[in-house]
C-alpha positions as CSV (number, residue, x, y, z in Angstrom):
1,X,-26.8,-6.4,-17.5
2,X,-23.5,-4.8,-18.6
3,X,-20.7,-7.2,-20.0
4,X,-17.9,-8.4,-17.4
5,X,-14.1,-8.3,-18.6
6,X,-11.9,-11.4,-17.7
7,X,-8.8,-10.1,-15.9
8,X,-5.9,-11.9,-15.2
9,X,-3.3,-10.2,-12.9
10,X,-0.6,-10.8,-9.5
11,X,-2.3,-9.7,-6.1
12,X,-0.3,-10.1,-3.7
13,X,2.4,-12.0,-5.2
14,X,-0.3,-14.6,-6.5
15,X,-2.2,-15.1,-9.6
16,X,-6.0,-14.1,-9.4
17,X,-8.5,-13.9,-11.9
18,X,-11.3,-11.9,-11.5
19,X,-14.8,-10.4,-13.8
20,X,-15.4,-7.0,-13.8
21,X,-17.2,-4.3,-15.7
22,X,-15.6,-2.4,-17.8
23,X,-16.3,0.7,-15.4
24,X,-15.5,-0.4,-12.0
25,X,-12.9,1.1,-10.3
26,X,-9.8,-1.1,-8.8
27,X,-10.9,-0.4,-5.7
28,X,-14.0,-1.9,-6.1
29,X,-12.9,-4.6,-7.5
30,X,-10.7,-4.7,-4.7
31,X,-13.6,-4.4,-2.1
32,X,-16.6,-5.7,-3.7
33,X,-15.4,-9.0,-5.7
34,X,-11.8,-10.2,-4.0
35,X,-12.9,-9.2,-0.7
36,X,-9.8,-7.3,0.7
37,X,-10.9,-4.3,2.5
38,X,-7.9,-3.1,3.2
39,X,-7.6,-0.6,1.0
40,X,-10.2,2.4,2.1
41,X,-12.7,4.5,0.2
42,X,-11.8,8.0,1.7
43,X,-13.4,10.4,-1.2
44,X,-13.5,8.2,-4.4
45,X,-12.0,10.8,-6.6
46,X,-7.9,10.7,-5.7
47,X,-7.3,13.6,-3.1
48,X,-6.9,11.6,0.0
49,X,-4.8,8.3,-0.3
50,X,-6.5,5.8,1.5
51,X,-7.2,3.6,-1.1
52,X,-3.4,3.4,-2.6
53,X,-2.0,0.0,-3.7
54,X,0.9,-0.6,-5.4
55,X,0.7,-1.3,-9.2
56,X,3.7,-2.8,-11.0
57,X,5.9,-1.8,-7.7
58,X,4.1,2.1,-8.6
59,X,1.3,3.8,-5.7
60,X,-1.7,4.3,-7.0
61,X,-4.7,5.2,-5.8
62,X,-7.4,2.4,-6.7
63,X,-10.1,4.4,-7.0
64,X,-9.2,6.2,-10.1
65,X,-7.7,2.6,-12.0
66,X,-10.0,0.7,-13.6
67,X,-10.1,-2.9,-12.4
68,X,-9.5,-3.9,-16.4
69,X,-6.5,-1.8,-16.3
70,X,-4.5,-4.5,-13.8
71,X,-4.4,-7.4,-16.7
72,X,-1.2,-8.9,-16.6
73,X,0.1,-6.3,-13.8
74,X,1.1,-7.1,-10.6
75,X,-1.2,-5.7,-7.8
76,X,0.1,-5.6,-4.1
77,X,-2.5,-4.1,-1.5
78,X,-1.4,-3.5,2.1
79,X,-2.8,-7.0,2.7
80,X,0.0,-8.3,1.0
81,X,2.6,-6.5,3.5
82,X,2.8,-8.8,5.8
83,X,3.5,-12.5,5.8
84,X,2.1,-15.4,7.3
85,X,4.4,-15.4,10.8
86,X,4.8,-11.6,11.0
87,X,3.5,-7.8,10.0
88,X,5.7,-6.0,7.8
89,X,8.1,-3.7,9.6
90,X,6.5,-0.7,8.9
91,X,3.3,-2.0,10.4
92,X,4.8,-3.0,13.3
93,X,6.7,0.5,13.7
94,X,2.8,2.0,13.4
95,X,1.7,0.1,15.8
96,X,5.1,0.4,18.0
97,X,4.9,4.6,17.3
98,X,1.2,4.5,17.4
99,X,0.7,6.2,14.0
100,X,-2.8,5.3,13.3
101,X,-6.2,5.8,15.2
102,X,-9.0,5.5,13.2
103,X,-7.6,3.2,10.4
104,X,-9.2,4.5,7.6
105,X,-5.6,6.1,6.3
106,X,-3.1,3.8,7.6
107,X,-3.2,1.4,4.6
108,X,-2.3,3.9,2.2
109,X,0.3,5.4,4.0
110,X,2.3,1.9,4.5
111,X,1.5,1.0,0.8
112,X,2.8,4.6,-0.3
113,X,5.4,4.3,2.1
114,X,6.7,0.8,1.5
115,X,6.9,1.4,-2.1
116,X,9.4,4.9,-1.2
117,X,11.6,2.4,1.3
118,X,11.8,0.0,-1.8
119,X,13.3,2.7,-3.9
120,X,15.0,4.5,-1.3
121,X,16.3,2.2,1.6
122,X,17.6,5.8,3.8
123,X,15.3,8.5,2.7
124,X,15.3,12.1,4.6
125,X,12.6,13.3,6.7
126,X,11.9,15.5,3.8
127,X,11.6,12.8,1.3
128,X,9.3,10.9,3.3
129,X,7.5,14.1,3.7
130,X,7.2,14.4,-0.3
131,X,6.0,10.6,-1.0
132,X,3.4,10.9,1.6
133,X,1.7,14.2,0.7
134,X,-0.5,12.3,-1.6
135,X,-2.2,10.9,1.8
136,X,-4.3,13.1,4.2
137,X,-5.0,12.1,7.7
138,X,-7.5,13.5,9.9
139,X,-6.6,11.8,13.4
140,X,-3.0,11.1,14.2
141,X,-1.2,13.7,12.7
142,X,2.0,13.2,10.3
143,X,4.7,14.0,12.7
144,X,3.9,9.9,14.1
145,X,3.6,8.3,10.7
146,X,6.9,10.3,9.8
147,X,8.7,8.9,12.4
148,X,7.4,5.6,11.8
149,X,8.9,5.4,8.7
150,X,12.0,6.8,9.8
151,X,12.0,3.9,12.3
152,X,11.4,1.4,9.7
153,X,13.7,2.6,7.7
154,X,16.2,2.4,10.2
155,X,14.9,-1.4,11.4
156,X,14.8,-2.9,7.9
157,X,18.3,-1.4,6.6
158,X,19.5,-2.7,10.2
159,X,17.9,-6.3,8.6
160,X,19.4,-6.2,5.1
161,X,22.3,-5.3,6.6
162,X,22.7,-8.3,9.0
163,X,21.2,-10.5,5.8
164,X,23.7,-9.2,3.4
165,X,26.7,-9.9,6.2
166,X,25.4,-13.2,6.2
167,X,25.4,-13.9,2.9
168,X,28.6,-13.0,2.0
């Protein structure tokens, strides 16, 4: 029996502790021991993107981190997106522009795409073009998940906007 490794880390904004070997992959760590299936096993060696998760505010893609490699890190998976009351606004601008069929994509594209509308509230076609192209999708086709984001972009600058008025 090989020896687990205690882990301490954020997912999801809350502390978690979990055992892993030394070996296993975030993703199934992700999967197999916390139980959040979000993130998707698409080709287990980094080409496609399904599997990306946000480390330390960074995409990754889970299935090349080792589940050791999160201690003391912050882990947010594209469970932690939405709140209790509501999806996060790019989820519901996939849904609203019906940017996903199958699925198996669509959580690394928000994850890869929330963490570009965190650095760059306004980004061009062409930049959202750039952060994605580390996420294939074999159904939908980009030009929906493109616009999508441009719509989220647009809906939560329209939010921070009104928030800011308001606090000032």
């Amino acid at each position: 029996m090989a020896k687990k490794t205690h882990v301490t880390t954020t997912l999801n904004g809350q502390p978690t502790e979990f055992l892993c070997e030394a070996r296993q992959s975030l993703l199934e760590v992700l999967r197999d021991t916390l139980h959040l299936t979000g993130a998707k096993e698409g080709c287990n060696n980094g080409n496609c993107g399904a599997c990306t998760v946000l480390l330390d505010g960074t995409p990754v893609v889970s299935c090349l981190v080792l589940g050791v490699e999160v201690e003391g890190k912050s882990v947010t998976t594209v469970e932690g997106l939405a709140d209790a009351s509501e999806l996060h606004p790019l989820q519901q601008c996939f849904l609203e522009d019906a940017a996903l069929q199958c699925g198996i994509c669509t959580p690394g594209f928000l994850v890869a795409a929330k963490a570009l509308l965190d650095e760059n509230p306004c980004p061009t076609e062409a930049e959202i073009r750039f952060a994605l192209a580390g996420n294939i999708c074999r159904c939908t086709g980009y030009d929906k998940i493109i616009r999508a984001v441009q719509h989220a972009a647009e809906r939560l600058t329209l939010r921070d906007g009104i928030l800011l008025a308001k606090q000032k």
